[in-house]
C-alpha positions in Angstrom: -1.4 -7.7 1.5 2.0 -8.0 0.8 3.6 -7.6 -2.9 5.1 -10.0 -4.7 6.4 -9.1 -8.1 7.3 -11.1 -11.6 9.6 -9.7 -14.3 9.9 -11.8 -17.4 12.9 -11.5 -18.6 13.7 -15.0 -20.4 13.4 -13.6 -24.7 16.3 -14.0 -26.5 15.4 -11.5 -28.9 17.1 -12.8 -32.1 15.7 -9.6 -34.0 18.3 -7.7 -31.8 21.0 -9.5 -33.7 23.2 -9.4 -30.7 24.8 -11.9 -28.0 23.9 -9.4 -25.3 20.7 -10.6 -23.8 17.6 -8.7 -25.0 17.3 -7.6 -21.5 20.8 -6.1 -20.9 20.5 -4.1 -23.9 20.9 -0.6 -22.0 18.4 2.7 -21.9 19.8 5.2 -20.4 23.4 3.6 -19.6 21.3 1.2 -17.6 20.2 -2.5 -18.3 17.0 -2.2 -19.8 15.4 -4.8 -16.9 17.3 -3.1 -14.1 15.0 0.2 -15.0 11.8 -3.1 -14.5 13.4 -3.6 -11.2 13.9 -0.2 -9.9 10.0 0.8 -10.5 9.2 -2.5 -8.7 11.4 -1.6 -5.8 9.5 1.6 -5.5 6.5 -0.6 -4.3 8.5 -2.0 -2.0 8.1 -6.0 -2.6 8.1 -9.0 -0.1 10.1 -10.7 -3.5 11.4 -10.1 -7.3 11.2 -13.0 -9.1 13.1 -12.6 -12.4 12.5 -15.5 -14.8 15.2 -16.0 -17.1 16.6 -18.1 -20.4 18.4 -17.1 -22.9 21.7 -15.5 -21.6 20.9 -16.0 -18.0 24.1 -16.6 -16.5 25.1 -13.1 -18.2 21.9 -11.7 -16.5 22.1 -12.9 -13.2 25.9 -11.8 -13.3 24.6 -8.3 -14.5 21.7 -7.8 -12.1 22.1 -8.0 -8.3 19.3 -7.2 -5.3 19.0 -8.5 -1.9 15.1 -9.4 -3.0 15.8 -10.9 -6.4 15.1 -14.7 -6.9 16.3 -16.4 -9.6 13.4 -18.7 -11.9 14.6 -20.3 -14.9 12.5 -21.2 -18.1 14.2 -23.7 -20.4 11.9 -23.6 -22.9 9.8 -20.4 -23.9 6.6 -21.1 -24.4 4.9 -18.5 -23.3 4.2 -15.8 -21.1 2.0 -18.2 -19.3 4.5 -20.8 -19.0 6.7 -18.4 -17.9 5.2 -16.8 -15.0 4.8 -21.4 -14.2 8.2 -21.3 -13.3 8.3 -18.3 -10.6 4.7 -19.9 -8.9 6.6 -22.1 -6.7 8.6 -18.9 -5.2 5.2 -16.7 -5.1 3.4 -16.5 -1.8 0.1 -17.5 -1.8 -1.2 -14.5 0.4 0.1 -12.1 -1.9 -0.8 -10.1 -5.0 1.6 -10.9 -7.8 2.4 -8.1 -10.4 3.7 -9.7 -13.4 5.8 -7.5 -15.8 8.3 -7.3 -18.7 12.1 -6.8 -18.6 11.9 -5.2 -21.7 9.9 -2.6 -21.2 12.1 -0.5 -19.6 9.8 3.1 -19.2 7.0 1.9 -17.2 6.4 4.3 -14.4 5.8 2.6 -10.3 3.0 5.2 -10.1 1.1 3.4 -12.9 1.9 0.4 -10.8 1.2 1.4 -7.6 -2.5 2.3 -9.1 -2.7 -0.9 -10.7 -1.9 -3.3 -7.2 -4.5 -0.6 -5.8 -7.0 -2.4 -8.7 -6.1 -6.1 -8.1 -7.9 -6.0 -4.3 -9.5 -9.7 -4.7 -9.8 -9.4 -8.3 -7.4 -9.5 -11.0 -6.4 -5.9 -13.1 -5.3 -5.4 -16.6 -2.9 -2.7 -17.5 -4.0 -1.7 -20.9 -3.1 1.4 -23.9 -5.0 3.1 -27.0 -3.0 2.8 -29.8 -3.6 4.2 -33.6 -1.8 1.2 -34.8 -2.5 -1.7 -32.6 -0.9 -4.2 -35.3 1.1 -7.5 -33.6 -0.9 -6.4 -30.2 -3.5 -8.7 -28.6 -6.7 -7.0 -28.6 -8.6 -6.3 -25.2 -12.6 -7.3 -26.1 -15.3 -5.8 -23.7 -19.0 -6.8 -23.5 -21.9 -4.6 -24.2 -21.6 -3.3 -20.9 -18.3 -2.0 -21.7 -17.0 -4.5 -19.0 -13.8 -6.7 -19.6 -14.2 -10.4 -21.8 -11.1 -11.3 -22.8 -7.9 -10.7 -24.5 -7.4 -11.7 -28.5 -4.0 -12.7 -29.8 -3.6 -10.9 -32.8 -2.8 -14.4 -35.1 -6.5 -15.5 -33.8 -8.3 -12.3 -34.3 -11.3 -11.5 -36.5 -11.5 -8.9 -38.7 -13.7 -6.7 -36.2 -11.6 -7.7 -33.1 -8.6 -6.4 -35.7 -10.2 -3.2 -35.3 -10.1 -2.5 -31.9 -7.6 0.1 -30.6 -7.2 -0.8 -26.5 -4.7 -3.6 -26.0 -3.0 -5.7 -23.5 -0.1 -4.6 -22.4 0.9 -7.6 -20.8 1.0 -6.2 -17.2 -0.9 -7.6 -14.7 -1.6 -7.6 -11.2 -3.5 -10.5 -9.7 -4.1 -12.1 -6.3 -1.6 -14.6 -6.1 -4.2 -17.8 -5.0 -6.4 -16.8 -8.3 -3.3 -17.3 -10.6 -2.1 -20.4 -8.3 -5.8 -21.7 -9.4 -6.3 -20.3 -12.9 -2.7 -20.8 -14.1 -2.3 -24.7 -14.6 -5.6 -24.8 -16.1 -4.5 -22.5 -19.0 -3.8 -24.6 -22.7 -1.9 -23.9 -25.7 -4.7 -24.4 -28.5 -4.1 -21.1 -30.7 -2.2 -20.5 -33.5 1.6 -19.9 -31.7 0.9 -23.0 -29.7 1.7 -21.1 -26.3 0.5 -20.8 -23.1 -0.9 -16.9 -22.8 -1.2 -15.9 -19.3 -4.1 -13.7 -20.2 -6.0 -16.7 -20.1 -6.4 -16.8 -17.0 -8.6 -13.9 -16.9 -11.6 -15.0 -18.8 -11.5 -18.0 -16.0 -11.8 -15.4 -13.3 -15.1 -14.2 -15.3 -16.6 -17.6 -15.5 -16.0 -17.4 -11.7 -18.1 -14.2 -11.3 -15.3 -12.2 -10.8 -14.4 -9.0 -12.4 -11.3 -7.9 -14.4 -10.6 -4.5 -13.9 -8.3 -2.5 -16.1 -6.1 0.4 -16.0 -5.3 2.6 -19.0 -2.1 3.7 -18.9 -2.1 7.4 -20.1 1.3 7.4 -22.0 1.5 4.5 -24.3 5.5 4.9 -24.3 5.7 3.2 -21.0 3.7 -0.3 -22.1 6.5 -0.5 -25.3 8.7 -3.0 -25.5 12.0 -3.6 -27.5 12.5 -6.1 -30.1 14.6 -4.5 -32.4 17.5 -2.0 -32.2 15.4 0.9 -34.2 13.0 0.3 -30.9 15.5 0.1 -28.6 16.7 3.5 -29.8 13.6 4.9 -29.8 12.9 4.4 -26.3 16.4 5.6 -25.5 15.3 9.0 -27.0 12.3 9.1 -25.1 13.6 8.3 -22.0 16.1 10.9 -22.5 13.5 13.3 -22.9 11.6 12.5 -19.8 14.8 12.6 -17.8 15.8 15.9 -19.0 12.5 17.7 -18.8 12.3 16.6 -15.2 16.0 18.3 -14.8 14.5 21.5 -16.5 11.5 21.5 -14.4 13.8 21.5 -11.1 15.5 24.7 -12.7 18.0 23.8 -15.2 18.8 25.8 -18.8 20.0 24.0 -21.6 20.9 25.2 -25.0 19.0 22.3 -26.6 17.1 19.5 -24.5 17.2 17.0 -27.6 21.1 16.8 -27.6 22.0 15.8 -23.8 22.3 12.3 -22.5 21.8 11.4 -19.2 23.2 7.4 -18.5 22.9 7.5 -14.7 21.7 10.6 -12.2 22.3 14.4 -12.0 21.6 16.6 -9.2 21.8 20.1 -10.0 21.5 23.5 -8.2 20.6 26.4 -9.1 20.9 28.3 -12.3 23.1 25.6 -13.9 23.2 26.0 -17.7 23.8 22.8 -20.4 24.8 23.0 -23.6 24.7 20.7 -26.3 25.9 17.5 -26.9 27.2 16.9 -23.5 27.1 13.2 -22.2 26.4 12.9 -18.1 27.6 9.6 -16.8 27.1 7.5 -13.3 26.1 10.1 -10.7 27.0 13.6 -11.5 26.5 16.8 -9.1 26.4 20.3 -10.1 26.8 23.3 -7.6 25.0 26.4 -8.6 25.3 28.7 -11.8 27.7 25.6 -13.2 28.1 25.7 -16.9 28.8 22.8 -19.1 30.1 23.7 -22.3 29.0 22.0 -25.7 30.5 18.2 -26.8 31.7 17.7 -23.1 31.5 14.8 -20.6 31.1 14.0 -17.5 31.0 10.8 -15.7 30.8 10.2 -11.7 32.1 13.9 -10.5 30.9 17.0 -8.5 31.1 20.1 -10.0 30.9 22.8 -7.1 29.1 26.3 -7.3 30.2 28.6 -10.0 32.5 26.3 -12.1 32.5 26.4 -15.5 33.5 23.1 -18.1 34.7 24.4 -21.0 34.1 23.0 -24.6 35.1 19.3 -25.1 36.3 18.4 -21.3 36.3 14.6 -20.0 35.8 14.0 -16.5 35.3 11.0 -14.5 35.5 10.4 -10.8 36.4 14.3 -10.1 35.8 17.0 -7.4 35.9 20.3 -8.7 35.5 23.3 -5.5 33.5 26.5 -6.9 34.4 28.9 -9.1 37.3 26.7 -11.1 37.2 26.7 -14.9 38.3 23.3 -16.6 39.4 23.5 -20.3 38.8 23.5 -23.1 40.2 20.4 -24.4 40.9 19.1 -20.6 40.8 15.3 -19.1 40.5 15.0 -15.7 40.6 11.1 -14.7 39.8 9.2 -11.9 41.2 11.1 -8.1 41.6 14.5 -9.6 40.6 16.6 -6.6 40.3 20.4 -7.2 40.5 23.0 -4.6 38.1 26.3 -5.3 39.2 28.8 -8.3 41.6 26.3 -9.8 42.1 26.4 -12.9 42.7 23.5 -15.5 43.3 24.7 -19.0 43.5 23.5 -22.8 45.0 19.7 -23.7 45.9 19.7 -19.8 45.4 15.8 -18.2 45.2 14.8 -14.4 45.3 12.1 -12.7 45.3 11.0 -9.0 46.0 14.6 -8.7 45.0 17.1 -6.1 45.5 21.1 -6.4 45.3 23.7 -3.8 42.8 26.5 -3.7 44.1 29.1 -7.0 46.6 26.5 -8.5 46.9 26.3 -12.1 47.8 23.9 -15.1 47.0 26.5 -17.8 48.2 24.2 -20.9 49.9 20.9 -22.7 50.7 19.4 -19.6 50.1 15.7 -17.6 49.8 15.8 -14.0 49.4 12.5 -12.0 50.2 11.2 -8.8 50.1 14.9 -7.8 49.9 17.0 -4.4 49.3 20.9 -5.1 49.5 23.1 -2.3 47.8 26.7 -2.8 48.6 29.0 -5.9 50.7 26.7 -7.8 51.7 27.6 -11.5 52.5 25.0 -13.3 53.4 26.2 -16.7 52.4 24.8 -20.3 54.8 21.6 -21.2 55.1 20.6 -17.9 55.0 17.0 -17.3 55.3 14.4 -14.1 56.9 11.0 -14.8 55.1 9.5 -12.0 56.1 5.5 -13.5 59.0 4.0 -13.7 58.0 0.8 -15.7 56.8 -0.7 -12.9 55.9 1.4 -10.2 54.0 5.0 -9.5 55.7 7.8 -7.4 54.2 11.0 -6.0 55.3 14.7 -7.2 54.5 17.0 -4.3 54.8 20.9 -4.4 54.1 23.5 -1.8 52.3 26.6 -1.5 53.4 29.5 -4.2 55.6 27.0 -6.3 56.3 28.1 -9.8 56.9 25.4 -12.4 59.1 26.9 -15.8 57.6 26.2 -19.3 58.7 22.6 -20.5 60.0 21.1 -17.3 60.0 17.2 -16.6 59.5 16.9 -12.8 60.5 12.9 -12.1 59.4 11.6 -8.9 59.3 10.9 -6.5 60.1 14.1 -6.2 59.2 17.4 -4.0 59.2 21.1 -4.8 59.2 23.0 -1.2 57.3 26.0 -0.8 58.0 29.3 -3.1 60.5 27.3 -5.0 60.8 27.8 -8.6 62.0 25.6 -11.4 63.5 27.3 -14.4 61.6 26.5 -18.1 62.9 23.6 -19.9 64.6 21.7 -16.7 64.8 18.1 -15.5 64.2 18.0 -11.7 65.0 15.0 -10.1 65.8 16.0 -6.4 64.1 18.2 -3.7 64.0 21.8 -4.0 64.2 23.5 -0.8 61.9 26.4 0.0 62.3 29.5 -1.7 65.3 28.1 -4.2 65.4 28.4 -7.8 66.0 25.2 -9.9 68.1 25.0 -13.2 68.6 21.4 -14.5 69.2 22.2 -17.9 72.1 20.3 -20.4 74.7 23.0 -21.5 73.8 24.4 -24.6 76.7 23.7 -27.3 77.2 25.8 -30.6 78.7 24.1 -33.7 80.0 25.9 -36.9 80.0 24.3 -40.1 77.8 21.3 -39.5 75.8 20.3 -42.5 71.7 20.4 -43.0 70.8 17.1 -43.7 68.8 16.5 -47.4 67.0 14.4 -49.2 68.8 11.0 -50.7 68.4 10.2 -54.6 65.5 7.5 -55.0 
C-alpha cells in the first residue's frame, strides 16, 4: 500500500513572540518542519501534504520538494479540521501518516514501525511522561486495549492521572479517515475538531487501535515557546554529535559543538570546543579543529589542522595545511597540500599552490598561487577598483617583501621577488627583483607637532 503522508504545519505560535512562522523557527540551522519532511522522505511517500496558515507564503517560499503539496487552513480549528483540508489530495488506497511540523526530532524508524501498525487498522503513536500536564490522556479498557484519547480541559481527576499520552501522530488507512473524519464534532471545551476522534469510531466499528510507544519521549515534543525551542536544539545537538563520536570522532567537550547542517569525518579527527559546523562540512583524517572556530560548507583534507578562532566558508583545504589562528578564509579559497594560512590572514577567491604561504596581517583575493609562494606579513592585493575585480597572479617560488601593495591586475612571474614596503603595479618578469618604493627624504629642523590650548 502506498504512503501518503500529512504534516501540520498551520500554528502561528503567538507564544514564540516572533513573525517567523512557528514552523521555520530552525533546530539545527534547519527549519524545524523541513527536519518533519526529511523523516517522512525516508519512507519514501507517494505525497507530502503540508497544511499551512499563518505565515504560509513565508513557508511555502522556505520549503521546496518535488512531492510537496500545498493545503491551506484559513481558520485553525483543529487538528481535525486540519488534516479536512489535505483529504481532497489524499489517496484513498493509501495509508495516511499524519504528523506535526513542529516536532522537529521524531525519528522515520519510529515511523516506519508505526505504518507497519496501521495495516487495516488505525495506530497511535504514544509516550510515558512524569508530567503529562496540557497532554491529552490516552484511556485503555480493562483489557489494557485502546478507548480513546482525553483532552486534558475535559479530563477527570483519575483520567488526570494517567501518564501515556497522545502524541498526536497517527497512521491510519486513508478510506477509514475519509469515512470517520467528517463525522467528527466540536462539542468539548476548546470547541475544536480533535482528529483523535476518529479513533473511538473505528472501535464502535469493531476495529482495533493499535499503538506505538515511542521509547524517547524527546522525539513526540513539540515547540511552543522559545525556552522549548532551545531545548530541543540542545538535544538534537547531542544526538547529532554522539552519532559523530560513535563513527570515531574525539572532541574536547561534546556539549559545546554545534552542528547546523552535516559532517563527514575520517579518521582520528579531533574537536574542540565551541566550534560551530555549518552546511556540509568534510574532514580528512587526523584533522583538528581548534577551540571558538567555524566552519561553514568546506573540506578540510587529511592532516590539516584549524587553528583557534578560524572562519571558513565554501573552502578546500589539501592535507597537511595549517590555517590560523585568527584566519578567514571566504567563499573560493582553494588550498593546495601543506599550505599554510596564518594569524589575521583573509582570502578570498583565492587559490594557493602546494607549500605557499600567507604567514600574517595580509588580504588575499582574486588570487592565483603557484607552488611555494611567500607572501610576507602586510601584504595586501587591491583586486577592486570601485567598480570592478582584477586577478593578482604569481608563479612558482615568488617571494612577496613585508608590506607590499600588489594592484592588479597584476602578475609576478616565476622566482621573482618584490622588495618589503613596494607598490607593484606592472609585471615582474621571472627571476627579477622589484623595488617600487617613494624616495625616502630627510628633513632637519621640522617641528613635532603639540597639543593646542583648550
Amino acid at each position: 500500500m502506498t504512503l501518503n503522508v500529512v504534516i501540520l504545519a498551520a500554528g502561528q505560535g503567538s507564544r514564540m513572540r516572533s513573525d517567523l512562522p512557528k514552523v521555520l523557527h530552525p533546530v539545527g540551522g534547519c527549519p524545524m518542519v523541513a527536519h518533519v519532511i526529511a523523516a517522512a522522505n525516508a519512507l519514501e511517500p507517494a505525497k507530502i501534504v503540508i497544511v499551512y496558515g499563518h505565515g504560509g507564503d513565508m513557508v511555502k517560499q522556505a520549503i521546496t520538494g518535488d512531492n510537496l503539496i500545498w493545503a491551506e487552513q484559513a481558520e485553525q480549528k483543529g487538528t481535525g479540521h486540519a488534516v479536512m483540508m489535505a483529504l481532497p489530495y489524499l489517496d484513498a488506497d493509501s495509508t495516511t501518516l499524519i504528523l506535526y511540523g513542529d516536532v522537529p526530532l521524531i525519528k522515520s524508524s519510529t515511523l516506519a514501525e508505526l505504518v507497519g501498525s496501521a495495516n487495516k487498522h488505525p495506530a497511535l503513536l504514544t509516550a510515558t511522561l512524569a508530567d503529562a500536564t496540557g497532554y491529552g490522556r490516552v484511556v485503555r479498557d480493562v483489557n489494557g486495549d485502546f478507548e480513546r484519547v482525553v483532552e486534558q480541559k475535559d479530563a477527570a481527576p483519575e483520567e488526570l492521572a494517567i501518564a501515556e499520552v497522545n502524541t498526536g501522530v497517527l497512521a491510519v488507512p486513508t478510506g477509514l479517515l475519509m469515512r470517520y473524519l467528517p463525522q467528527v464534532r466540536n462539542s468539548n471545551a476548546q470547541g475544536e475538531y480533535y482528529l483523535p476522534d476518529i479513533l473511538p469510531m473505528a472501535r464502535e466499528d469493531g476495529l482495533v487501535v493499535n499503538t506505538v510507544s515511542v521509547s524517547d519521549a524527546l522525539e513526540t515534543e513539540g515547540v511552543n515557546t522559545k525556552v522549548q525551542l532551545a531545548k530541543l536544539e540542545r538535544a538534537y545537538q547531542a544526538r547529532v554529535i554522539e552519532d559523530l563520536m560513535a563513527e570515531g570522532l574525539a572532541c574536547a567537550d561534546p556539549s559545546r559543538i554545534d552542528v547546523r547542517g552535516t559532517v563527514t569525518i575520517g579518521r582520528d579527527c579531533f574537536v574542540d570546543v565551541n566550534v560551530v559546523f555549518e552546511g556540509d562540512v568534510v574532514l580528512g583524517d587526523r584533522v583538528v579543529v581548534e577551540p571558538n572556530s567555524i566552519i561553514r560548507s568546506s573540506t578540510i583534507g587529511s592532516g590539516t589542522r584549524i587553528c583557534a578562532m578560524s572562519h571558513l566558508e565554501d573552502a578546500v583545504i589539501g592535507d597537511n595545511a595549517t590555517i590560523g589562528p585568527f584566519a578567514r578564509l571566504r567563499p573560493g579559497t582553494q588550498l593546495a597540500n601543506k599550505t599554510k594560512i596564518g594569524n589575521f590572514v583573509e582570502t578570498k577567491k583565492a587559490v594557493l599552490g602546494e607549500g605557499s604561504k600567507v604567514n600574517h596581517l595580509s588580504y588575499i583575493g582574486d588570487a592565483q598561487l603557484g607552488a611555494n609562494v611567500n607572501v610576507g606579513a602586510g601584504t595586501i592585493t587591491c583586486n577592486y577598483d570601485g567598480a570592478n575585480k582584477f586577478v593578482t597572479t604569481m608563479g612558482d617560488n615568488v617571494f612577496i617583501g613585508s608590506n607590499s601593495t600588489l594592484v592588479a591586475p597584476v602578475e609576478i612571474e616565476t622566482d621573482g621577488f618584490v622588495g618589503a614596503g613596494s607598490v607593484v603595479t606592472k609585471t615582474v618578469n621571472e627571476g627579477e627583483l622589484a623595488i617600487g618604493r617613494a624616495k625616502q627624504r630627510n628633513i632637519s629642523g621640522w617641528k613635532r607637532p603639540v597639543k593646542g590650548d583648550k
